[in-house]
N, C-alpha and C positions, 0 to 999 in steps of 0.2 A: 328284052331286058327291062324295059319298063313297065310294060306290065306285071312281069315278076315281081318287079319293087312294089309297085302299085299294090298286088295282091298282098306284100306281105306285110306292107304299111298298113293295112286292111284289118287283118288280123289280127295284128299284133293290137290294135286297139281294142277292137271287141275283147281281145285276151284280156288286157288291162280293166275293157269294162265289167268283163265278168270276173275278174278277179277282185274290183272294189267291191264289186254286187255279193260276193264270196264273203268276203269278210267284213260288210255291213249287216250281212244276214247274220255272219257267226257271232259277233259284237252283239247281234239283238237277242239270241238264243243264248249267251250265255248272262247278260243283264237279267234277262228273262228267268231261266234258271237261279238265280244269287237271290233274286226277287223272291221266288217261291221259297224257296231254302232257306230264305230270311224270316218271311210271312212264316212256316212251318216252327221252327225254332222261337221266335217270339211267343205261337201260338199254346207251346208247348211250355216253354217260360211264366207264359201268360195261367194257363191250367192249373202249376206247381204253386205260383205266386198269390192266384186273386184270392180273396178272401171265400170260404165257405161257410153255408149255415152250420151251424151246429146245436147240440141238445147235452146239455150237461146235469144229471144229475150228482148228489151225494150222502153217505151215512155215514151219522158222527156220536159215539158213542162211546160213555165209559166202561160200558161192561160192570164186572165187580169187583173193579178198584176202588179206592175211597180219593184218587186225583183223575183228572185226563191228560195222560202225558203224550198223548197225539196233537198236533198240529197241521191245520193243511190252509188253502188258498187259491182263486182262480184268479186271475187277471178280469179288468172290465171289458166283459160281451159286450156295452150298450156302449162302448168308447172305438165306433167308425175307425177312426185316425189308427189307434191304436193296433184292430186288428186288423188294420191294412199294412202298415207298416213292421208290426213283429208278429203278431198273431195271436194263439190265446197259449198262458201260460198255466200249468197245473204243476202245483207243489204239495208234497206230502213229507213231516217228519212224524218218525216216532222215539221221543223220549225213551232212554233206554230204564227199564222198570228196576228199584232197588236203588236208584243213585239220586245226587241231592239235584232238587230245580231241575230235572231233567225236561220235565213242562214246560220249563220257561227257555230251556235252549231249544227247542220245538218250535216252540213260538219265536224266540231269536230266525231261528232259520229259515221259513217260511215269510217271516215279511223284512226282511234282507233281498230275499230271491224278488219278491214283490214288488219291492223298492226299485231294486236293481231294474228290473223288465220295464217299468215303467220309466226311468230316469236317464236309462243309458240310449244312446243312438242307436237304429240299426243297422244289424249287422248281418253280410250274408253269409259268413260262418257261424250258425247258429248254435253248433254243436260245442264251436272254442269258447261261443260266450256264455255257453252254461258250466263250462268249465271252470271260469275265470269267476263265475258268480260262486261256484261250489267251493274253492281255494280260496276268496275272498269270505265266505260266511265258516269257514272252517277257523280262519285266522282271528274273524270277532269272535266266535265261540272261545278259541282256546285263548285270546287274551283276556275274555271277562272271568273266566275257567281261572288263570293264572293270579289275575287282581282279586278274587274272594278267596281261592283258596282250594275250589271245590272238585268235587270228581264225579264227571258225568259228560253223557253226548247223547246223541240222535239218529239215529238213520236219516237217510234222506232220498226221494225219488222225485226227479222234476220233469217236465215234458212241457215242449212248445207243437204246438201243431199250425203251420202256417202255409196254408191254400192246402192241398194233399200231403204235404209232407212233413212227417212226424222225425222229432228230435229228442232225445232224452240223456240223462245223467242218474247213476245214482251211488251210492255209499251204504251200503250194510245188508241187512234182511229185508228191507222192505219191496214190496215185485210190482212191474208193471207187464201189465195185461194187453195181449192183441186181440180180441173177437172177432173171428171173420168166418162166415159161414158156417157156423156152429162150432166151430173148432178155435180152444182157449188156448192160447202161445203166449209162452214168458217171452220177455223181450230183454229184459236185463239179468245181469249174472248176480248170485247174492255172494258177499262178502262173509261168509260163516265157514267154522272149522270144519264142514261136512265136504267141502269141495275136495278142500287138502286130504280129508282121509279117504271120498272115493278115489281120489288120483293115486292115492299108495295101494290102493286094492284093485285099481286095475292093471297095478305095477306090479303085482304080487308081492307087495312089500308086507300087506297083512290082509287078511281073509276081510271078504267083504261081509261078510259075521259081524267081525271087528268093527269095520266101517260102522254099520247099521246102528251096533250097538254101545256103543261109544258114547258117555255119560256128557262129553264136552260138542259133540257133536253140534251144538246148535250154538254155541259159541261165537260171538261176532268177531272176527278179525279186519275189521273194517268199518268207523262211522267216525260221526264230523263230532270231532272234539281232541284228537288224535294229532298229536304234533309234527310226529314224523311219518314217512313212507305213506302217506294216506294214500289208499288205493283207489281209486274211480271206475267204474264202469259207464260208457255213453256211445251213443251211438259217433260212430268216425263219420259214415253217412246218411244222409237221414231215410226215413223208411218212408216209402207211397202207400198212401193210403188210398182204398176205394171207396166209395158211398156206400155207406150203409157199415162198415166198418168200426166197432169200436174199440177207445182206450180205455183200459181200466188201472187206476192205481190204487195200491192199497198196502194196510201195513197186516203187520202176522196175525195180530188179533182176528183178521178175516181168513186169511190161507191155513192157518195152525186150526180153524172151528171145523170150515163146511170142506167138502172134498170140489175138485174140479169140476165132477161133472153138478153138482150142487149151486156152484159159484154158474159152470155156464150154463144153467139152466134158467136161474134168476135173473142171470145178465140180458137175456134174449128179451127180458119184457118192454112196453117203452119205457127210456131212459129213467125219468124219478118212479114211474111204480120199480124200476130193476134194481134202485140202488135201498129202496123201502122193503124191497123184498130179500135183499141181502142181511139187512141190517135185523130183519123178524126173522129170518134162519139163524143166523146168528145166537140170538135171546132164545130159541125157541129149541136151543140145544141145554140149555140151563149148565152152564160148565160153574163149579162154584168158585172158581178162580178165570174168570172168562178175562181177560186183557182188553184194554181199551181197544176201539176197533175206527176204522175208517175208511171207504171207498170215493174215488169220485171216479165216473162213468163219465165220457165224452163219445157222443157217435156225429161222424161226420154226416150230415143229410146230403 
C-alpha cells in the first residue's frame, strides 16, 4: 500500500510537471504567434501608409477660347511632414463654359481643396475628408454665387494618394484615370445626362439610337455651384496601387479631342515628356473651338 501511494505521489507530480511544461510551452507559441501577426499587420500597415516616391507631370492649356476657365493644383512634394502625414493631393476644376466667372469659381475650388489639405489634421478616413472638403467648397461657391448674383459652376475631380493607396472625389464630367499595364480604367462615374439615358435604353424605355443621339446627352446633371441634392462620386474605399502605376486626371477638353487609345499611348511616356505629349495631341488635332484642356499625371515609382 505504500508504495502504491508512493508511486502515485510520483506521478502525479511529473503530471503536474508536465503539465506546467504544457502550458508554458503553449503561453510561448501563442505570444510568439500574436508577435508575428502583429509584426505582419504593421508591416502591411506600414506598406499602405509610408510615404512613396513619385513623378508628377501636367498640361495646361487654353485651347481656342479667349479665357481659361480650368483650374488645377498639387499639394507640396518637397514638404516631408506633409507627405508623411496626408500624402499628395491632386485637384482639377473645370469652369463650366458660357456662364459668368466660371474661371474664378475653378479657381475658388481648387485652393479651397489646397487650403483645406494643408490646414486640416489627419485623418484616416480620407475618403470622408474629401468629402467634407467638396460640400464645404460647394457651400463657398454657392454663397459667393448668391451674394453677386451670378450663374455658373465647375466640375471638380480631387485625389490623395498616400503610401499605395489612392482616394478620390468628384462632381460632373471631368474623369480620372488608372494606367496600369497598358490598359486605361476610368475610376470615377461622370455626373452627365448620358448615364440617365443609357439606363432607360438598357430599360427598354427608349432605343439606344435615342440614347446616342440625344442633343442633351452631354448635359451636366451634377457640379459644384448646385444648391441642392448635389451628387458626389468617391471612392468608399480606397484603391492599392502598384509601382509603376499611373493616375491621371483630366477635364473633357482632353477626353472630348484624343480617343483612348491616343491618351494611353501618350500616357506610357515618362511622366512630363507624357503630359507634353498629351497636350501636342491635343493642338495638333486643330479643333477650331478646341476647350480649355488639363492633365496632371502622377505614377507611383
Amino acid at each position: 500500500m505504500e508504495v502504491t501511494m508512493s508511486w502515485i505521489k510520483n506521478n502525479v507530480l511529473i503530471l503536474i510537471v508536465v503539465a506546467v511544461v504544457v502550458l508554458i510551452a503553449a503561453a510561448v507559441l501563442i505570444l510568439w504567434y500574436f508577435k508575428i501577426k502583429r509584426k505582419a499587420e504593421t508591416g502591411v500597415e506600414q506598406m499602405a501608409e509610408a510615404p512613396v516616391m513619385v513623378q508628377i507631370g501636367n498640361a495646361h492649356n487654353i485651347g481656342a477660347r479667349k479665357s481659361q476657365q480650368d483650374a488645377f493644383g498639387v499639394s507640396d512634394v518637397n514638404n516631408a511632414a506633409l507627405m508623411r502625414d496626408k500624402g499628395i493631393l491632386a485637384v482639377v476644376a473645370d469652369g463650366m463654359g458660357g456662364l459668368t466667372d466660371s474661371g474664378q469659381i475653378s479657381a475658388m475650388i481648387t485652393a479651397h481643396f489646397l487650403k483645406s489639405f494643408r490646414r486640416s489634421p489627419p485623418r484616416m478616413d480620407i475618403s470622408a475628408e474629401l468629402l467634407n472638403m467638396t460640400m464645404e467648397a460647394n457651400r463657398e461657391v454657392c454663397g459667393y454665387l448668391k451674394k453677386t448674383g451670378l450663374q455658373s459652376g465647375s466640375t471638380l475631380i480631387a485625389t490623395v494618394i498616400k503610401g499605395s493607396l489612392l482616394s478620390f472625389v468628384s462632381v460632373g464630367d471631368s474623369r480620372i484615370y488608372l494606367l496600369r499595364g497598358g490598359s486605361l480604367i476610368q475610376v470615377n462615374r461622370e455626373h452627365t445626362y448620358a448615364s440617365e439615358l443609357d439606363e432607360k435604353a438598357a430599360k427598354n424605355e427608349i432605343t439606344f439610337e435615342q440614347a446616342k443621339n440625344d442633343p442633351q446627352r452631354n448635359a451636366l446633371t451634377g457640379y459644384i455651384g448646385m444648391e441642392d441634392n448635389l451628387p458626389v462620386d468617391r471612392s468608399l474605399h480606397p484603391l492599392s496601387l502598384l509601382p509603376g502605376d499611373r493616375v491621371l486626371l483630366m477635364t473633357d477638353g482632353v477626353f472630348n479631342t484624343l480617343s483612348n487609345e491616343e491618351i494611353t499611348s501618350a500616357a506610357m511616356r515618362p511622366v512630363c515628356e507624357a503630359a507634353a505629349q498629351i497636350e501636342t495631341l491635343v493642338l495638333s488635332k486643330r479643333k477650331s473651338n478646341q476647350d480649355n484642356f488639363t492633365v496632371i499625371i502622377i505614377e507611383c515609382a
